[in-house]
PyMOL CGO cylinders between C-alpha atoms (Angstrom):
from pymol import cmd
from pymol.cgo import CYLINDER

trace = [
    CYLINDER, 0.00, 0.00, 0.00, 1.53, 3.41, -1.45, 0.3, 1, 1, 1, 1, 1, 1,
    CYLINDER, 1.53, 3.41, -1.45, 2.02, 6.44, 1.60, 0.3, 1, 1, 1, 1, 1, 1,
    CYLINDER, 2.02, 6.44, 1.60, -0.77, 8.53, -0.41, 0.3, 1, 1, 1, 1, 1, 1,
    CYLINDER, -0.77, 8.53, -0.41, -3.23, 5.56, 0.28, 0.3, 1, 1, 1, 1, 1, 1,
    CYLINDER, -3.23, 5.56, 0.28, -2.30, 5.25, 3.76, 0.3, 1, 1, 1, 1, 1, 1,
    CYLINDER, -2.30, 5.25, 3.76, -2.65, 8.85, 3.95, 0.3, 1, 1, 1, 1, 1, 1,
    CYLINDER, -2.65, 8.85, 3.95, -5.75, 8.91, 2.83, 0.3, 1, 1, 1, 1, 1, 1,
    CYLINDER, -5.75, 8.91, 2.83, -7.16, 6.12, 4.77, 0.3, 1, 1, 1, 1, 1, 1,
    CYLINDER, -7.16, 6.12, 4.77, -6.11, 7.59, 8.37, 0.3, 1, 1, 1, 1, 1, 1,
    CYLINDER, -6.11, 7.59, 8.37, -7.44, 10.85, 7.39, 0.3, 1, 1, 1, 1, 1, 1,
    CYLINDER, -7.44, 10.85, 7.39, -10.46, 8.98, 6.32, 0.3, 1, 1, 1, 1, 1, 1,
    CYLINDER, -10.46, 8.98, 6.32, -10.76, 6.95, 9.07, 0.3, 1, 1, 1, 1, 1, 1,
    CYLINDER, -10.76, 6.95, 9.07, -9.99, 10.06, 11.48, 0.3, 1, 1, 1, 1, 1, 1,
    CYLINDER, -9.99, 10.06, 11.48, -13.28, 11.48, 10.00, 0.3, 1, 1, 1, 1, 1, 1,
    CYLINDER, -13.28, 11.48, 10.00, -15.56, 8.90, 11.08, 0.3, 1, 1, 1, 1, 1, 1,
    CYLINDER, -15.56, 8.90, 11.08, -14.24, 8.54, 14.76, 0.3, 1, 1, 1, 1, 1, 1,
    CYLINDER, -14.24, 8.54, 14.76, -14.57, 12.45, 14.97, 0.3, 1, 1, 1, 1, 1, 1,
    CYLINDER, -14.57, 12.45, 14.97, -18.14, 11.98, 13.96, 0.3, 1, 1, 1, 1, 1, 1,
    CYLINDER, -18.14, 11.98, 13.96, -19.15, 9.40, 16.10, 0.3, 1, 1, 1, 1, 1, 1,
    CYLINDER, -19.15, 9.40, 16.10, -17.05, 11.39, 18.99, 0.3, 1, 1, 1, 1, 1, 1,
    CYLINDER, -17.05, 11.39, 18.99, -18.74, 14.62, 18.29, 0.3, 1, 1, 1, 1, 1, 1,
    CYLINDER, -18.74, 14.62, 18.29, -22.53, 12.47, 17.34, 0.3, 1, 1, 1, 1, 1, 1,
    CYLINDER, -22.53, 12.47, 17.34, -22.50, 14.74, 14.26, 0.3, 1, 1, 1, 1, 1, 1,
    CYLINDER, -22.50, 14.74, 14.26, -24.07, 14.04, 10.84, 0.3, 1, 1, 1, 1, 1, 1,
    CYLINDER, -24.07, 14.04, 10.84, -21.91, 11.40, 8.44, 0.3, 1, 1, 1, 1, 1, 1,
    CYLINDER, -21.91, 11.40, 8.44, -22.73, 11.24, 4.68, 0.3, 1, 1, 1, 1, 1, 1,
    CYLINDER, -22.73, 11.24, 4.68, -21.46, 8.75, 2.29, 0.3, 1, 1, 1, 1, 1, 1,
    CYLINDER, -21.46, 8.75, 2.29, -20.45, 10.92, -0.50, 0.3, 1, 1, 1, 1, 1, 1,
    CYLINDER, -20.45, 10.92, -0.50, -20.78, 9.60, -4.31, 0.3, 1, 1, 1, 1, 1, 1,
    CYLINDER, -20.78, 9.60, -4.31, -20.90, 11.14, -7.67, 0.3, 1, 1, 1, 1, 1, 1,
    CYLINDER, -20.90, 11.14, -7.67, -19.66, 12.08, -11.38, 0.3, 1, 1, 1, 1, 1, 1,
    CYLINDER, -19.66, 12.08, -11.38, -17.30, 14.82, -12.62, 0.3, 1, 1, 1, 1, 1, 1,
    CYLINDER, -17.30, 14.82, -12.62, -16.43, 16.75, -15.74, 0.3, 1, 1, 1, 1, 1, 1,
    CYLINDER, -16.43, 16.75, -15.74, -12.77, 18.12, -15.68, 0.3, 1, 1, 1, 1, 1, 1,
    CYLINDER, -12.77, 18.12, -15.68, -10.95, 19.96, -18.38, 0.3, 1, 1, 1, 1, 1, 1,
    CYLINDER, -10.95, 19.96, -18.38, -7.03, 21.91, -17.83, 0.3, 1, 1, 1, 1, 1, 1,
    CYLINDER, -7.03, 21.91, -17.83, -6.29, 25.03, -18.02, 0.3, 1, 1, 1, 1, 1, 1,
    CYLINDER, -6.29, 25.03, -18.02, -3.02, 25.27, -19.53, 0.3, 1, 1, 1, 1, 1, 1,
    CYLINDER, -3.02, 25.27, -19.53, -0.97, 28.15, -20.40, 0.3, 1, 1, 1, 1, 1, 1,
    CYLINDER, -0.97, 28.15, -20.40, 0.21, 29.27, -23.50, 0.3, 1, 1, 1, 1, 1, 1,
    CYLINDER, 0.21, 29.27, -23.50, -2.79, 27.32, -25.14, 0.3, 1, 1, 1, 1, 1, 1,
    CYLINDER, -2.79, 27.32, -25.14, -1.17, 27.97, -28.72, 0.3, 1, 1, 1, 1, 1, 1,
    CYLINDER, -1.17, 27.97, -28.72, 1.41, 26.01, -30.20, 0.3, 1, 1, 1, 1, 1, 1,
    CYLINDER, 1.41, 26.01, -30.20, 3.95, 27.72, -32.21, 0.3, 1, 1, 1, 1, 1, 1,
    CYLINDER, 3.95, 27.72, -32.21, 5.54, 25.85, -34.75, 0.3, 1, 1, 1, 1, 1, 1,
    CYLINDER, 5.54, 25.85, -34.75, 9.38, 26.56, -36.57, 0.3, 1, 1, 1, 1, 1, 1,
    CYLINDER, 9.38, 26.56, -36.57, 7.69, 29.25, -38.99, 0.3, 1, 1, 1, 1, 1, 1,
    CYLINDER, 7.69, 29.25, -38.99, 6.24, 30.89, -36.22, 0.3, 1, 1, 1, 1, 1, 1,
    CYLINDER, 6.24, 30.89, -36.22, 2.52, 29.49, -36.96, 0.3, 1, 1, 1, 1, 1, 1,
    CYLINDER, 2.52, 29.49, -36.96, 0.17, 29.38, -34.42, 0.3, 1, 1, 1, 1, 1, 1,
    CYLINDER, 0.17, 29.38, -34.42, -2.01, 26.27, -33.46, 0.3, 1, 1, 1, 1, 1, 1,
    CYLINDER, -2.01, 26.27, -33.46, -4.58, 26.65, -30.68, 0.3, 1, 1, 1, 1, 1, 1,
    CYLINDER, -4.58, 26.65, -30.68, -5.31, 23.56, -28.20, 0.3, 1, 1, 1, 1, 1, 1,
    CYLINDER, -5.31, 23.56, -28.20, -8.88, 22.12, -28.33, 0.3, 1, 1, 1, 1, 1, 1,
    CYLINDER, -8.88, 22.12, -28.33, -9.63, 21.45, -24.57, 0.3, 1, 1, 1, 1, 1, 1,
    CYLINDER, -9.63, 21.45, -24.57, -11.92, 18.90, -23.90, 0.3, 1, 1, 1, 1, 1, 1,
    CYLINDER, -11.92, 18.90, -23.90, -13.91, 17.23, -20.60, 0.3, 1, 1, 1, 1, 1, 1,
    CYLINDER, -13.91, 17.23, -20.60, -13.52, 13.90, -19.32, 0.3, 1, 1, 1, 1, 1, 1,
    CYLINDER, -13.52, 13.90, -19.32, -15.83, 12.03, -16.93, 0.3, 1, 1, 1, 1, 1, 1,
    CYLINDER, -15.83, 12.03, -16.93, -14.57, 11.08, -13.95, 0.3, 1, 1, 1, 1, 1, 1,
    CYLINDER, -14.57, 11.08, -13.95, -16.19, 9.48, -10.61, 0.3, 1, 1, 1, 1, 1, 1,
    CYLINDER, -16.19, 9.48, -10.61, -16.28, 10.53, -7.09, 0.3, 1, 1, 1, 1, 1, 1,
    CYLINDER, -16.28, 10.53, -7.09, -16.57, 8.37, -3.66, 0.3, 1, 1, 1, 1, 1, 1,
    CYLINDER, -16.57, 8.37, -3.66, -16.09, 9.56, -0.19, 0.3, 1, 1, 1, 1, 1, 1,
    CYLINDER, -16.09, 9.56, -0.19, -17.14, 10.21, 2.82, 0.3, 1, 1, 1, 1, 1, 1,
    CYLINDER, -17.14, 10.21, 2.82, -17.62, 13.30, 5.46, 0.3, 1, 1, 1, 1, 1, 1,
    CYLINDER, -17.62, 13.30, 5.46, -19.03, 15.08, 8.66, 0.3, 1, 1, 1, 1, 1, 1,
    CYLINDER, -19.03, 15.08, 8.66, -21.40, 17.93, 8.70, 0.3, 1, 1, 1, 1, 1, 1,
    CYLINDER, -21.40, 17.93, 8.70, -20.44, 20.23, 12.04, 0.3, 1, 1, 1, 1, 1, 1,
    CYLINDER, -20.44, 20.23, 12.04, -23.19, 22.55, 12.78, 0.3, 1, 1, 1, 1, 1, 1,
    CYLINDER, -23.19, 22.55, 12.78, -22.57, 26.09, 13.55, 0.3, 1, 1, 1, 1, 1, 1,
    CYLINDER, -22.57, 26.09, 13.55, -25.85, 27.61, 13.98, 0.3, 1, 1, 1, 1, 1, 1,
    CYLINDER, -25.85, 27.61, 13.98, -29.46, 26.97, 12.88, 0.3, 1, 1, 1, 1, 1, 1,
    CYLINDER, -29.46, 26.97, 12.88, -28.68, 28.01, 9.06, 0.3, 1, 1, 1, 1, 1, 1,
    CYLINDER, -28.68, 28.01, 9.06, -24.98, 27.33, 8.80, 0.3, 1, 1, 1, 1, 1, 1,
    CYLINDER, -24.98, 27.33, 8.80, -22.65, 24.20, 9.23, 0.3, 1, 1, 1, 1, 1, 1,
    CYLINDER, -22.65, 24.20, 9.23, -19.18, 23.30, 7.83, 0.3, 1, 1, 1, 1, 1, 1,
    CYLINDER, -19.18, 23.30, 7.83, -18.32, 20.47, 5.99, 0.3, 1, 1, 1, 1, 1, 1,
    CYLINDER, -18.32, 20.47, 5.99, -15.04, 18.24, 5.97, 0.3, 1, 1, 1, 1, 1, 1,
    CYLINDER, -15.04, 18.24, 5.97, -15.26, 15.65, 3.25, 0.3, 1, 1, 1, 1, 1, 1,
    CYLINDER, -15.26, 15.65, 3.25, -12.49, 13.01, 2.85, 0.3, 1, 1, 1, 1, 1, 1,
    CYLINDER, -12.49, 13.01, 2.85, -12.81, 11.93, -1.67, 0.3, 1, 1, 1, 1, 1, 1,
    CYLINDER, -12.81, 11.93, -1.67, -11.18, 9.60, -4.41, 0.3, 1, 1, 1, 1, 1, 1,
    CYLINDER, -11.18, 9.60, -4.41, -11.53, 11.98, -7.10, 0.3, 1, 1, 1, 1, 1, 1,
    CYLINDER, -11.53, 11.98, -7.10, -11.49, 11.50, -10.44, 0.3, 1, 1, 1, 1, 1, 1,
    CYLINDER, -11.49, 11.50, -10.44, -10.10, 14.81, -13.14, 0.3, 1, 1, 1, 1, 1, 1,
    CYLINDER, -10.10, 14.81, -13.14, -8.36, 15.55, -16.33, 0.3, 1, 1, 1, 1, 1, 1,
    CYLINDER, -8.36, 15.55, -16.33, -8.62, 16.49, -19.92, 0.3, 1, 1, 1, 1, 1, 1,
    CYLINDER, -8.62, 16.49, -19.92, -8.47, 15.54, -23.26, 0.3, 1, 1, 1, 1, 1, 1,
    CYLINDER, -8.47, 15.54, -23.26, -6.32, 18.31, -25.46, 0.3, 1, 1, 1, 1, 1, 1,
    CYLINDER, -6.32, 18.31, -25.46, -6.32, 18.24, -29.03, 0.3, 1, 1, 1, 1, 1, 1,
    CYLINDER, -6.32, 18.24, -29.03, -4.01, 20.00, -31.47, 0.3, 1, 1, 1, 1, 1, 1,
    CYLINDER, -4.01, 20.00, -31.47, -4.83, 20.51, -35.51, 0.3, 1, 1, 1, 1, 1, 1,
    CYLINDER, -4.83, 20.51, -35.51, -0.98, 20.40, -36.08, 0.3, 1, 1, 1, 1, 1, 1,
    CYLINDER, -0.98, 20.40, -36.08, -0.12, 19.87, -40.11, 0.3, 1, 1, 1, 1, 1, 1,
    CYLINDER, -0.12, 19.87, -40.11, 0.51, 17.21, -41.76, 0.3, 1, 1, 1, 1, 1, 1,
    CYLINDER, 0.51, 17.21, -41.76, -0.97, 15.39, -39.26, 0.3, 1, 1, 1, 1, 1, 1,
    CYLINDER, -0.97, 15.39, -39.26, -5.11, 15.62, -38.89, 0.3, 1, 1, 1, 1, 1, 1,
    CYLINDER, -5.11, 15.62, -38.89, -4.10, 16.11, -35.06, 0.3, 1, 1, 1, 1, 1, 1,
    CYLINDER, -4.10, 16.11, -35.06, -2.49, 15.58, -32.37, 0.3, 1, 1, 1, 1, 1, 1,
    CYLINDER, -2.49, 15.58, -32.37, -4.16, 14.55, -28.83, 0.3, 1, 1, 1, 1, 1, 1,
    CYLINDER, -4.16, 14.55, -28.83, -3.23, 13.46, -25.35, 0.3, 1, 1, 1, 1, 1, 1,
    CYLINDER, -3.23, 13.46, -25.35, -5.98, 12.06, -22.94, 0.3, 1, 1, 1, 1, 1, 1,
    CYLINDER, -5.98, 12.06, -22.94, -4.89, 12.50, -19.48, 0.3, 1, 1, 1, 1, 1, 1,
    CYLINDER, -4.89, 12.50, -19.48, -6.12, 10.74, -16.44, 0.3, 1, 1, 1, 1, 1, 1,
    CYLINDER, -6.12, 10.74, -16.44, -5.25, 12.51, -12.26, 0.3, 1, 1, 1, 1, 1, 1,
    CYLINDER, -5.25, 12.51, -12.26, -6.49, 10.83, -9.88, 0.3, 1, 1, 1, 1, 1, 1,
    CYLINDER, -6.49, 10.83, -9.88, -6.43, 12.33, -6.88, 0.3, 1, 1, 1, 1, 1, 1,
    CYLINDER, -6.43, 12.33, -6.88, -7.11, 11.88, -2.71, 0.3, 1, 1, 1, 1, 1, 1,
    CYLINDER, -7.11, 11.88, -2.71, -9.37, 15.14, -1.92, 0.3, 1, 1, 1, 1, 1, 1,
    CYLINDER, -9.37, 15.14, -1.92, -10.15, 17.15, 0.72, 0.3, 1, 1, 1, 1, 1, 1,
    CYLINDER, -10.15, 17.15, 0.72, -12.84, 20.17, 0.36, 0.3, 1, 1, 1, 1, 1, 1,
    CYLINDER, -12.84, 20.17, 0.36, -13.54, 22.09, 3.94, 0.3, 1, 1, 1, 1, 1, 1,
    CYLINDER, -13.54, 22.09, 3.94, -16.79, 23.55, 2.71, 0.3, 1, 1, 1, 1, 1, 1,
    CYLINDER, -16.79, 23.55, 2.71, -19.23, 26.41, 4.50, 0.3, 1, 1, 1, 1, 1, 1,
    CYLINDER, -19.23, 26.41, 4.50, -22.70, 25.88, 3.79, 0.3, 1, 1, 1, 1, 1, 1,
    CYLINDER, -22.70, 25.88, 3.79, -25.69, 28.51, 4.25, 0.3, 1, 1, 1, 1, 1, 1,
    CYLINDER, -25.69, 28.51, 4.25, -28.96, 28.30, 4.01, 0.3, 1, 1, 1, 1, 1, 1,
    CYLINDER, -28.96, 28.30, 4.01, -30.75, 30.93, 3.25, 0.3, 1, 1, 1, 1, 1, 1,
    CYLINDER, -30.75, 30.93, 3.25, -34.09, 29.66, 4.14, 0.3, 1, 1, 1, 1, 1, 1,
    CYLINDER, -34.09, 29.66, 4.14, -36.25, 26.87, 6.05, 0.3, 1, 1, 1, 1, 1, 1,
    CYLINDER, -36.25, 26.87, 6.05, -37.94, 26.13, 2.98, 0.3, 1, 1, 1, 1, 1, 1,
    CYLINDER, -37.94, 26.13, 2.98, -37.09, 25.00, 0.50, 0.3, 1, 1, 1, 1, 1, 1,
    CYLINDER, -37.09, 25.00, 0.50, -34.70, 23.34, 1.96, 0.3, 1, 1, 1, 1, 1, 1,
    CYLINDER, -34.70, 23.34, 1.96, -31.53, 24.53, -0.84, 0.3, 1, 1, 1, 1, 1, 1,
    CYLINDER, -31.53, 24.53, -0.84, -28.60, 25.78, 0.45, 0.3, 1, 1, 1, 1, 1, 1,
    CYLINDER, -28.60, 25.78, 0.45, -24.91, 27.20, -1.37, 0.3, 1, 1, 1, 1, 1, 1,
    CYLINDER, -24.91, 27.20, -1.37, -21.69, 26.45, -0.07, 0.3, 1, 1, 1, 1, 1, 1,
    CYLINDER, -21.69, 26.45, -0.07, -18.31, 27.50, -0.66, 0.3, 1, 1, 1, 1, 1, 1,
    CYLINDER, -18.31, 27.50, -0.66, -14.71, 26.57, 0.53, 0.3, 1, 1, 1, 1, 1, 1,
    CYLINDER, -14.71, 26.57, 0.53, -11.43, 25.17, -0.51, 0.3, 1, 1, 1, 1, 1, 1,
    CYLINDER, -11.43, 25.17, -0.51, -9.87, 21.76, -1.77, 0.3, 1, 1, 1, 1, 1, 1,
    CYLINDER, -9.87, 21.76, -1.77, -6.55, 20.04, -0.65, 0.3, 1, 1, 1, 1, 1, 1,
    CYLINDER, -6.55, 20.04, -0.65, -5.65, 17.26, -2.81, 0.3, 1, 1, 1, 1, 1, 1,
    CYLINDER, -5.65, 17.26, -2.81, -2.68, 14.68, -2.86, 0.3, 1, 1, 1, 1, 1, 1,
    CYLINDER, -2.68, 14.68, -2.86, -1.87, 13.35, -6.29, 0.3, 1, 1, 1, 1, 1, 1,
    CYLINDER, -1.87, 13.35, -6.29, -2.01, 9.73, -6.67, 0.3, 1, 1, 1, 1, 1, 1,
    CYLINDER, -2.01, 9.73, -6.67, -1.60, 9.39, -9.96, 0.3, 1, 1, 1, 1, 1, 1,
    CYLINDER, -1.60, 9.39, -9.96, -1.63, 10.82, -13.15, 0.3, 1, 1, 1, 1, 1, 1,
    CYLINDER, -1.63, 10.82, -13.15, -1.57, 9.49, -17.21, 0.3, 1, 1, 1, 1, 1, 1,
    CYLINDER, -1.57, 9.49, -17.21, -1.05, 10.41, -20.57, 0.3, 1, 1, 1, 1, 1, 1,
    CYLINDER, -1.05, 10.41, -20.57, -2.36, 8.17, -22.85, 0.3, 1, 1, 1, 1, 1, 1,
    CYLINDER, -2.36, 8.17, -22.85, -2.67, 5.48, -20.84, 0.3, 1, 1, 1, 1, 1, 1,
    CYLINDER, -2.67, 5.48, -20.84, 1.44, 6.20, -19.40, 0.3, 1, 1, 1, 1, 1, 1,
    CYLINDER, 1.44, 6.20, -19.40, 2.36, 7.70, -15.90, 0.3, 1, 1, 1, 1, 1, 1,
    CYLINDER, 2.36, 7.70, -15.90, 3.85, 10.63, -16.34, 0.3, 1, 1, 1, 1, 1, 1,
    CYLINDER, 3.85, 10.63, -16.34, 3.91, 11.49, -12.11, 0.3, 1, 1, 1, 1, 1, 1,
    CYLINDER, 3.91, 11.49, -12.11, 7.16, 12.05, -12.83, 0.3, 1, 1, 1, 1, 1, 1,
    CYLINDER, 7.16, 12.05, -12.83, 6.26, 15.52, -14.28, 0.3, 1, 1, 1, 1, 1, 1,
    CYLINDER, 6.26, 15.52, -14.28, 3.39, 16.25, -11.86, 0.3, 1, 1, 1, 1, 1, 1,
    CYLINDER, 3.39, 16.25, -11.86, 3.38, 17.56, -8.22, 0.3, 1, 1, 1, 1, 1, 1,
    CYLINDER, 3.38, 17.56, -8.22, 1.99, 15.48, -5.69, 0.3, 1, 1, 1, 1, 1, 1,
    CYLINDER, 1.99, 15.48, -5.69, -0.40, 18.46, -4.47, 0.3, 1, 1, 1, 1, 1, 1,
    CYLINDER, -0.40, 18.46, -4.47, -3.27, 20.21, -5.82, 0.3, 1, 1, 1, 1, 1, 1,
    CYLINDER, -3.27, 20.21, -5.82, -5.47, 23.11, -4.18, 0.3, 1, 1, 1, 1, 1, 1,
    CYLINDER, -5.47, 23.11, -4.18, -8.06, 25.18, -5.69, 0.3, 1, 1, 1, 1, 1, 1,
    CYLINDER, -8.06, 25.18, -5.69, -11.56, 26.68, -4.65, 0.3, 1, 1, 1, 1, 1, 1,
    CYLINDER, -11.56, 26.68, -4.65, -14.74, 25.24, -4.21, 0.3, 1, 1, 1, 1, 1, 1,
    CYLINDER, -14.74, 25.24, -4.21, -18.56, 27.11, -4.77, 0.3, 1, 1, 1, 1, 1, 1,
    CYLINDER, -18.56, 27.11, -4.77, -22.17, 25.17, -5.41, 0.3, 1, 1, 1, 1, 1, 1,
    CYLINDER, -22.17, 25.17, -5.41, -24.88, 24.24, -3.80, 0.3, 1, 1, 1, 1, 1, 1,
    CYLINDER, -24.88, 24.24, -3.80, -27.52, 21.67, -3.71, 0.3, 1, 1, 1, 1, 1, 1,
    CYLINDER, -27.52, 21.67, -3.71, -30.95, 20.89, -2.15, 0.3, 1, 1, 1, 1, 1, 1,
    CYLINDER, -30.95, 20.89, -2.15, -31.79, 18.21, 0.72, 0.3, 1, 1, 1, 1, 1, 1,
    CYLINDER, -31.79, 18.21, 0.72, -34.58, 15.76, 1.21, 0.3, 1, 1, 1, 1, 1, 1,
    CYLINDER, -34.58, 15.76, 1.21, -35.35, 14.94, 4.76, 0.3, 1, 1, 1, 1, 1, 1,
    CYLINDER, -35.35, 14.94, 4.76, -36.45, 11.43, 5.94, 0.3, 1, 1, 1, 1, 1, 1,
    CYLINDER, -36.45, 11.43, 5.94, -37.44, 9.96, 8.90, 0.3, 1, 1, 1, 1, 1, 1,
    CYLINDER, -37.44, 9.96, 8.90, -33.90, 9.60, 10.53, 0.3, 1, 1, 1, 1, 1, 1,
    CYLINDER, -33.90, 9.60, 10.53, -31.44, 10.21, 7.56, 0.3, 1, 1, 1, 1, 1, 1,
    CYLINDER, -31.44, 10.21, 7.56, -31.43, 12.58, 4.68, 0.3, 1, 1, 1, 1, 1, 1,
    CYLINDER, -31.43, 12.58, 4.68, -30.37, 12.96, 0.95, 0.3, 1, 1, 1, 1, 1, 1,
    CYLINDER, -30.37, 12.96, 0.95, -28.28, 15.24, -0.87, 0.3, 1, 1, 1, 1, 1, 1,
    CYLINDER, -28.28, 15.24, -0.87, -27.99, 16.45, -4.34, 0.3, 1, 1, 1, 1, 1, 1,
    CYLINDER, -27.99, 16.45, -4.34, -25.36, 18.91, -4.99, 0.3, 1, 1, 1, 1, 1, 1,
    CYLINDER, -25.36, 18.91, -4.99, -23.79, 21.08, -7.89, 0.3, 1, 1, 1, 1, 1, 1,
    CYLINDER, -23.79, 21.08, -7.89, -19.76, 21.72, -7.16, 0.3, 1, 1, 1, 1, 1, 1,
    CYLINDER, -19.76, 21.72, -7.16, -17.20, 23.56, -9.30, 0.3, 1, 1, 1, 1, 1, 1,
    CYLINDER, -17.20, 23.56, -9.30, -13.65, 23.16, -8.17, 0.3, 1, 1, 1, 1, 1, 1,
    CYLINDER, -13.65, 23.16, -8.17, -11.36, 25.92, -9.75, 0.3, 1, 1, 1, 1, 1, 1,
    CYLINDER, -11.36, 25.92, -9.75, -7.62, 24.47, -9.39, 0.3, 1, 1, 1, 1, 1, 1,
    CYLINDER, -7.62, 24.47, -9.39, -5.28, 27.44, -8.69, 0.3, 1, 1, 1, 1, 1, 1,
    CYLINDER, -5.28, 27.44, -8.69, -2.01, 25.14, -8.74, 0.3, 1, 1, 1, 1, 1, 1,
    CYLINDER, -2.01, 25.14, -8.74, 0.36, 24.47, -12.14, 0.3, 1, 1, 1, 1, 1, 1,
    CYLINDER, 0.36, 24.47, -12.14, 0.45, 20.44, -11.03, 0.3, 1, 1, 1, 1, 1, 1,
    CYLINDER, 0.45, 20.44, -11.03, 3.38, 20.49, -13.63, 0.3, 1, 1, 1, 1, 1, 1,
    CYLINDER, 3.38, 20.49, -13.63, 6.65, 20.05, -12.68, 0.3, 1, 1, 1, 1, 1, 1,
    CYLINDER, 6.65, 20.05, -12.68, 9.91, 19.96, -15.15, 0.3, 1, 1, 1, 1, 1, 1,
    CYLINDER, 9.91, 19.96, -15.15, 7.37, 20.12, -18.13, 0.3, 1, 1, 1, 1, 1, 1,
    CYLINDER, 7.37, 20.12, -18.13, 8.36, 20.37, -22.05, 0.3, 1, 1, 1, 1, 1, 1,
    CYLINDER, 8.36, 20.37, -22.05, 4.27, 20.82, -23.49, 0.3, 1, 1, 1, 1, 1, 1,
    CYLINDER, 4.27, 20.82, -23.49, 3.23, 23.80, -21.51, 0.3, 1, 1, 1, 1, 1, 1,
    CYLINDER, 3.23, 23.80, -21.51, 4.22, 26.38, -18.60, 0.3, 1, 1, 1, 1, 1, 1,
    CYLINDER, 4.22, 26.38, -18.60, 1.16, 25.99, -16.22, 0.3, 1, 1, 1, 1, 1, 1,
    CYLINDER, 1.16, 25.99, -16.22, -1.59, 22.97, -15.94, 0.3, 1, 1, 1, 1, 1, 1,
    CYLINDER, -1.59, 22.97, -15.94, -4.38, 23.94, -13.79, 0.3, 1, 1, 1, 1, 1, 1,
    CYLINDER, -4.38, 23.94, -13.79, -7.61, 21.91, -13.01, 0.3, 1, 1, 1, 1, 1, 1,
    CYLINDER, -7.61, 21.91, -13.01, -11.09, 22.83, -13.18, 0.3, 1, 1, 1, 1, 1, 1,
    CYLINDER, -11.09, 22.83, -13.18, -13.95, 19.73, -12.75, 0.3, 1, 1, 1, 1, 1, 1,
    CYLINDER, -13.95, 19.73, -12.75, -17.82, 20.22, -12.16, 0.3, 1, 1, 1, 1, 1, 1,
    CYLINDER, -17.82, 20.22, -12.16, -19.10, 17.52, -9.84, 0.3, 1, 1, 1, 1, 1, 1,
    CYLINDER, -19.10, 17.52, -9.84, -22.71, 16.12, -9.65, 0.3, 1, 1, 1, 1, 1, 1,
    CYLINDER, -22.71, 16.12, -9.65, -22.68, 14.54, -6.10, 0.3, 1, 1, 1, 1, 1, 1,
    CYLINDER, -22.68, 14.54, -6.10, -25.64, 12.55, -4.68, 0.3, 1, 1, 1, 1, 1, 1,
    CYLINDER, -25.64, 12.55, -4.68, -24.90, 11.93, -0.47, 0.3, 1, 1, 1, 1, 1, 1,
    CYLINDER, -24.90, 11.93, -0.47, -26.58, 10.06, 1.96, 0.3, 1, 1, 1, 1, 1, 1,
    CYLINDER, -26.58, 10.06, 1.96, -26.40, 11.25, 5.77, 0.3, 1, 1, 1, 1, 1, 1,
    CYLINDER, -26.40, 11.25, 5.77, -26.98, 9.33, 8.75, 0.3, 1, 1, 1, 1, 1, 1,
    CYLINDER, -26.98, 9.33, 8.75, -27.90, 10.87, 12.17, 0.3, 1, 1, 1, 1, 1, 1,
]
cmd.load_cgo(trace, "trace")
């Protein structure tokens, strides 16, 4: 087992004692992202001084996790979540002869958002949130080859959505909107470009006991 995993699994696991410690709200976390870079320059500029701009594309991704919801008064609460995340991009460059070039790159990361949620009123029950996102890289491909080598093994960026709950008898359900805005090059020693950033939207469904 790798020191990111192990990482990742005491923080994890440090979550869930805290919660049943504190006998605050758990949620088992799961859900789909789109993620596309932003990467800087996004033109290529070939021997005769052409220039070739980079088609950015999404990729899907999935999300599973877990996290505690700490309440800080009737309307607002913080959230620590503890997520195998899913990101990356497919970027695409018309580059002559060739009909194109392309790379198709997979991170995977361990993340951690610390989120603030509000809401605004007791019905209906929708609420926004907005924080931050600490992530360890666990791995990271190009065309199906590591390339870690070239990548930093931490990621941080912003976090801002929101979502609407439906109460049950003893538990409740979540569905939320995230965007995650990356605001770290995760390059390192890299030829292609001077600055890879991430940005993912994440559809999230979570289930909360207590």
């Amino acid at each position: 087992m790798g020191v990111k995993m192990k990482k990742f699994l005491f923080i994890l696991l440090s979550l869930i004692v805290v919660s049943q410690l504190s006998a605050q709200d758990f949620k088992f976390i799961q859900g789909i992202s789109l993620s596309r870079y932003a990467i800087e320059p996004d033109v290529f500029v070939d021997a005769l001084g052409d220039e070739y701009r980079y088609d950015i594309n999404n990729v899907k991704g999935f999300i599973i996790g877990t996290g505690i919801e700490l309440a800080l008064a009737s309307n607002i609460s913080t959230e620590i979540d503890a997520l195998f995340y899913q990101k990356g991009s497919i970027i695409v460059l018309p580059l002559p002869p060739a009909p194109y070039l392309e790379w198709n790159y997979t991170l995977t990361v361990f993340s951690f958002p610390v989120l603030l949620k509000i809401r605004p009123l007791d019905e209906p029950p929708v609420y926004i949130l907005c924080g931050g996102e600490f992530s360890f890289v666990a791995s990271h491909k190009s065309n199906d080859k590591y390339i870690t080598d070239v990548t930093k093994d931490i990621d941080y960026g912003v976090v801002a959505g929101g979502g609407f709950e439906i109460k049950m008898k003893n538990n409740s359900l979540f569905f939320e909107i995230r965007y995650h805005l990356g605001l770290k090059n995760i390059t390192k020693n890299w030829t292609l470009h001077d600055s890879v950033k991430t940005n993912s939207i994440a559809f999230i469904i979570a289930f909360k006991v207590g």
